[in-house]
N, C-alpha and C positions, 0 to 999 in steps of 0.2 A: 606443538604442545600436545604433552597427550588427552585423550577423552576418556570419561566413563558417563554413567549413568547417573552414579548417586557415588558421593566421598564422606563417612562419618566416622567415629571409633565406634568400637563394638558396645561399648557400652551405653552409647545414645543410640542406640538401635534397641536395645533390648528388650524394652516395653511396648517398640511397635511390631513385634513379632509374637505380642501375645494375641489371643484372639479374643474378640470384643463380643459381647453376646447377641443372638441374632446379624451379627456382622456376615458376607457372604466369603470376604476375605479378610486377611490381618493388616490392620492399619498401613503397616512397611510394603504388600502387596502393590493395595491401589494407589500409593505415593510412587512407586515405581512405576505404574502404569501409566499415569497423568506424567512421570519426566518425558517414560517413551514419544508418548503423544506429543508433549512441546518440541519434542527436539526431531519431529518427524513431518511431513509437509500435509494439512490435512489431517491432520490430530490421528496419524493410522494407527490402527492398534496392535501391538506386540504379539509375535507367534503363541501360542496357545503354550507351546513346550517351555518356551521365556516365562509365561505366569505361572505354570507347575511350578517350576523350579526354586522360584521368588517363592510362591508359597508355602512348597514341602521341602524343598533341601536347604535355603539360604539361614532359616531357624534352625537348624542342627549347627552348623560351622559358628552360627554367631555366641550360640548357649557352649558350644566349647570353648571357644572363646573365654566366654563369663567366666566358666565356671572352672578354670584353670587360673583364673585371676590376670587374664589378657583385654580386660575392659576397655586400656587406652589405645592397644593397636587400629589401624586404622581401615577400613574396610571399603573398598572398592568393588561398585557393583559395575558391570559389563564393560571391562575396561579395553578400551580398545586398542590392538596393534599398531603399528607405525605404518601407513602406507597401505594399508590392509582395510578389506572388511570383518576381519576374523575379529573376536572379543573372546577374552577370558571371562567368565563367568565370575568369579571373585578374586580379586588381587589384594591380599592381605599384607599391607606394610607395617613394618617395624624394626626393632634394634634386634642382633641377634646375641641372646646371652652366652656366649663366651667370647668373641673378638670384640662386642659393641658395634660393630660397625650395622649399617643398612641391611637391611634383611626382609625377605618377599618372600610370601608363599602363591603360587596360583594353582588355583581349584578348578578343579572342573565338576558340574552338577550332572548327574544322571539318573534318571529314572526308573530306569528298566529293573524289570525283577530277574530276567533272563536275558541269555548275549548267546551267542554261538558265534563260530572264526571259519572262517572260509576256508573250503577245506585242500583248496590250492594257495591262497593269498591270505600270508599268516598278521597280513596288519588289515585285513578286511574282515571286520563284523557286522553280524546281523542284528541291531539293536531297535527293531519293530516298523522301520521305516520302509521305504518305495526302493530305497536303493542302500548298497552295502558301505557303512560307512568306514571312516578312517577307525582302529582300536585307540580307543578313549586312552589309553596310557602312552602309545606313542602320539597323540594328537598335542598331550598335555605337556610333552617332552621337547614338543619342534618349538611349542610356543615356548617355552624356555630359553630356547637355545635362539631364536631369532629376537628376544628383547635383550640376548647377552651379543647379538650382534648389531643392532639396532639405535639400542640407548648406550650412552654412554659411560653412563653411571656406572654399568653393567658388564660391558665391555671387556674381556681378559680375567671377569672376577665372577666365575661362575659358584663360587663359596657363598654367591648371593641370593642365591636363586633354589628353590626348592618348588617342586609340582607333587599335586595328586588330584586323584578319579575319586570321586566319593558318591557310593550307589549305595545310597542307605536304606534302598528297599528291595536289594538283593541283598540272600547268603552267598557262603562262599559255590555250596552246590551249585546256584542257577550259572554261574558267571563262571566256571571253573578253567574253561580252554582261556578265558583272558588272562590268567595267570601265568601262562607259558611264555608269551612276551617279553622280556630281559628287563627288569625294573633299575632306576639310579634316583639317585639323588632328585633327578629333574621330571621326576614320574615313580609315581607308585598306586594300585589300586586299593582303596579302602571299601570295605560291603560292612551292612549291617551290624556280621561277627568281628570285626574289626572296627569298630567305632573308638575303641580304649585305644589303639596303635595310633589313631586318625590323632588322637588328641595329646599322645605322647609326642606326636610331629610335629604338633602348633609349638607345645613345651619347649621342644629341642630347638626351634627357629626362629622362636618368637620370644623377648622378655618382657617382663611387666612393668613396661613404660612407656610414654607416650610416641606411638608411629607418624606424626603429624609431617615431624621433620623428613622421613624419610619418604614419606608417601610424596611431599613437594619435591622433594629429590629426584626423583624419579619423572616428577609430572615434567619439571621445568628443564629435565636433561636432555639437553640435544641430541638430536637423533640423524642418524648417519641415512645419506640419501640410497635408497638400492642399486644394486651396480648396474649397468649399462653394458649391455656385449663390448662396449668397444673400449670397457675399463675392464673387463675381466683375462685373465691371462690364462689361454686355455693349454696350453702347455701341458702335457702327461706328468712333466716332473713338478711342475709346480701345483698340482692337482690337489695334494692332501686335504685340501678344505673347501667345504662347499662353496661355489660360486653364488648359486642361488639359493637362500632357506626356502624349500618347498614344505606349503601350508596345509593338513585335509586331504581333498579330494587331490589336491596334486599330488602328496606323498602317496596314496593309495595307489595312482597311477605308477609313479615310478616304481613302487616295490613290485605294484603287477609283474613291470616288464622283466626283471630283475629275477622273480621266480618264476616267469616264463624261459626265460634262458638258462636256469639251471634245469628245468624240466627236458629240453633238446637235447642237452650234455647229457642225461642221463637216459637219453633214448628214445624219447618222445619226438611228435611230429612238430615242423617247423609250427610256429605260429604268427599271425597279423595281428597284432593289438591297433586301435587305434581310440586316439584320445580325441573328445570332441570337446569346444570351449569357444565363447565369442572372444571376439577382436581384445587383446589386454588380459586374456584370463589367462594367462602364464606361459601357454604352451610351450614357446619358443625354452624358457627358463627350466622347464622338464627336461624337453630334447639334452639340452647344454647339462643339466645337470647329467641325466642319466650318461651320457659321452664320457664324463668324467667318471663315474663310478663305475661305470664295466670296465672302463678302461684298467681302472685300478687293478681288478679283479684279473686284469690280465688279458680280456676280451680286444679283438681286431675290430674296432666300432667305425663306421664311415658315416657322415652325417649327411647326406642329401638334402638340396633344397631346388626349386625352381626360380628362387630368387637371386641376382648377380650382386645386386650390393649387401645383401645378409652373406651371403658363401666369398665375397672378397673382403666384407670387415671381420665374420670370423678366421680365414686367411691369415692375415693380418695380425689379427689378433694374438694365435698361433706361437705365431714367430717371433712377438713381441721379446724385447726385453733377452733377445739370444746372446750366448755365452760367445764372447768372443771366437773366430772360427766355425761356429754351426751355425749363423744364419744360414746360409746356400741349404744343409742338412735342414733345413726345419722347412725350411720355406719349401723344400717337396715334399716333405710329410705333411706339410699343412694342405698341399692341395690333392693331396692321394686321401685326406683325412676328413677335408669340406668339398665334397663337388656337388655335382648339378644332377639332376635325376635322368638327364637323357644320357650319361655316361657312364652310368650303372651297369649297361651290358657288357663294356668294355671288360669286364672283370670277370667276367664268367661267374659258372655255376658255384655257389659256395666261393665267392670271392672274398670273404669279410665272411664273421661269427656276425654282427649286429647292424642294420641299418634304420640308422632315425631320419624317419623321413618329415624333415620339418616344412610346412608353409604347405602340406600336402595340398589342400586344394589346388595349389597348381601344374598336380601331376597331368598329362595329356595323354590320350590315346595311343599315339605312336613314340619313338626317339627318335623319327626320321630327321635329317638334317640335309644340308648341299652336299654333304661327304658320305652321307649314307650310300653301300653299295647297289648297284641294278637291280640285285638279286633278292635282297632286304627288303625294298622298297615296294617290289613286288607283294611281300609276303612277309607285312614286318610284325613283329612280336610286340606284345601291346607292351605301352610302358608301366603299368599298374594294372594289377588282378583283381577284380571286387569280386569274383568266385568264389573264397575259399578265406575267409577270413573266421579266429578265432570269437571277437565281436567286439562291439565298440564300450569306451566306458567314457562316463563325461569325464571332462574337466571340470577347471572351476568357471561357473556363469561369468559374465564378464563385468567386471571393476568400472 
């Protein structure tokens, strides 16, 4: 079942988003503040950027709301992913006025008066933090697209789903390169000058009737468990669609690598990215994902690992499901496709465009083996360079 924070319509919200005199916050504030604390070990207190937002952005969305005459929609404060730590900042349910049917917007709140885009890695922005985050419109986009894989409500019926960025104390000036990014249905960004569009979007997704039913809709809808390497079919042809929905800091990652490899193509020196993340934080679901997407693109990807039963279940995996006649055919792409890191040199120079090297910690010093020759063994080439690397980017901490 899913979580949030706080579940009311907009319209019983409205009074506690006014402000109280001598109050230090607005009523709806410190009610949020005291949920966090119940629902947290040790009554901890909510990041500091959680009560900005509660205080200065969640009153904007609610008063459009009102004052659209969206009073009964129902409003959902930090609602959280399936399987995830990630939360939507507001998940607005209701009916949508032309099919009737269920209808969701999620919002995302932002602060910043100013953004700048990384001037290699066009979905990393600088929005005043220690490190470059995901761009808030594709952030807003994944979460879309992983509760249309997730619930099942949702599932196949993405007519359901509507996202946006709302930075209502940016103009369009400060924020301008986030505009470059390909906006849909499932993401759009709204600024200050854009407040009238923000609220023509509630209009177009939302009608003026009670969201109660739809918001339990959604809460009580079963949710599909995430795949398992050894249920996924890594297959080139059957690739079209993402294996893994990557969340954040992970999509940041994969786009990295993805614009590091057009950077080579286009003449640039080789590069080492390397993704750091505890035990559970994804990694593995990168590597697999990114495999699939250059591959797309047309790229020779080899996936190294130092582990035998990860590189014989993706093997396996592979070949799953082959068309009558091309097992034998798969079953060697699958192992020219998953190997081991000490068999990398087998390939030579420029053997493969791409190599993900997954479970890297257990790269080793040498690829000596009992078959290594005299002469090698002597004088053997290391199996990993820590010399010459482009640098590291985290993952996501770990779950």
């Amino acid at each position: 079942m899913s979580s949030y924070l706080l579940r009311e319509s907009a319209s019983s919200l409205a009074d506690e988003i006014k402000r109280q005199p001598g109050a230090d916050r607005r009523p709806l504030t410190d009610r949020l503040i005291e949920a966090y604390q119940r629902g947290h070990k040790q009554g901890k207190d909510p990041a500091s950027s959680w009560v900005d937002a509660w205080e200065n952005s969640l009153p904007l969305v609610i008063n459009a709301l009102v004052e659209r005459g969206l009073g009964q929609v129902e409003v959902l404060i930090e609602y959280g992913l399936p399987h995830t730590n990630a939360d939507v900042d507001v998940l607005l349910a209701g009916v949508h006025p032309g099919s009737g049917e269920p209808s969701y917007v999620l919002v995302e709140l932002k602060q910043q008066r100013t953004a700048t885009v990384h001037p290699e890695r066009s979905v990393a922005v600088d929005l005043g933090y220690d490190e470059w985050k995901l761009h808030p419109v594709r952030q807003v986009q994944k979460y879309c697209q992983y509760l249309m894989q997730y619930k099942a409500v949702l599932r196949g019926k993405p007519e359901r789903v509507a996202g946006a960025v709302l930075m209502h104390n940016a103009h369009d000036e400060g924020v301008g390169e986030l505009f470059k990014l390909p906006t849909s249905d499932h993401g759009r960004l709204y600024t200050m000058d854009r407040l009238e569009p923000f609220r023509k979007l509630l209009g177009a997704r939302l009608a003026p009737r009670p969201g109660g039913e739809a918001a339990q809709a959604l809460i009580n809808s079963p949710e599909y468990e995430p795949p398992k390497i050894t249920d996924v079919n890594l297959d080139a042809r059957m690739g079209t669609s993402e294996c893994f929905q990557l969340l954040d800091e992970q999509e940041v990652a994969h786009q990295e690598v993805h614009e590091a490899v057009r950077r080579v193509q286009d003449g640039g020196a080789k590069e080492v990215i390397i993704v750091r993340g505890g035990p559970g934080s994804g990694k593995s679901a990168i590597a697999l994902e990114l495999r699939r997407t250059l591959a797309l693109e047309g790229w020779d990807v080899v996936h190294a690992s130092g582990a035998k039963a990860l590189t014989l279940t993706l093997r396996d995996a592979y070949a799953r499901n082959a068309p009558r006649g091309t097992n034998t055919k798969l079953k060697k792409e699958a192992i020219r496709q998953f190997t081991y890191f000490n068999q990398l040199k087998e390939r030579g120079e420029n053997g493969c465009d791409v190599v993900i090297c997954d479970e890297a910690h257990r790269i080793r010093r040498h690829s000596i083996s009992q078959y290594t020759r005299r002469e090698e063994r002597e004088d053997p080439r290391p199996q990993g360079r820590r010399d010459h690397h482009r640098g590291s980017r985290p993952g996501l901490p770990a779950r």
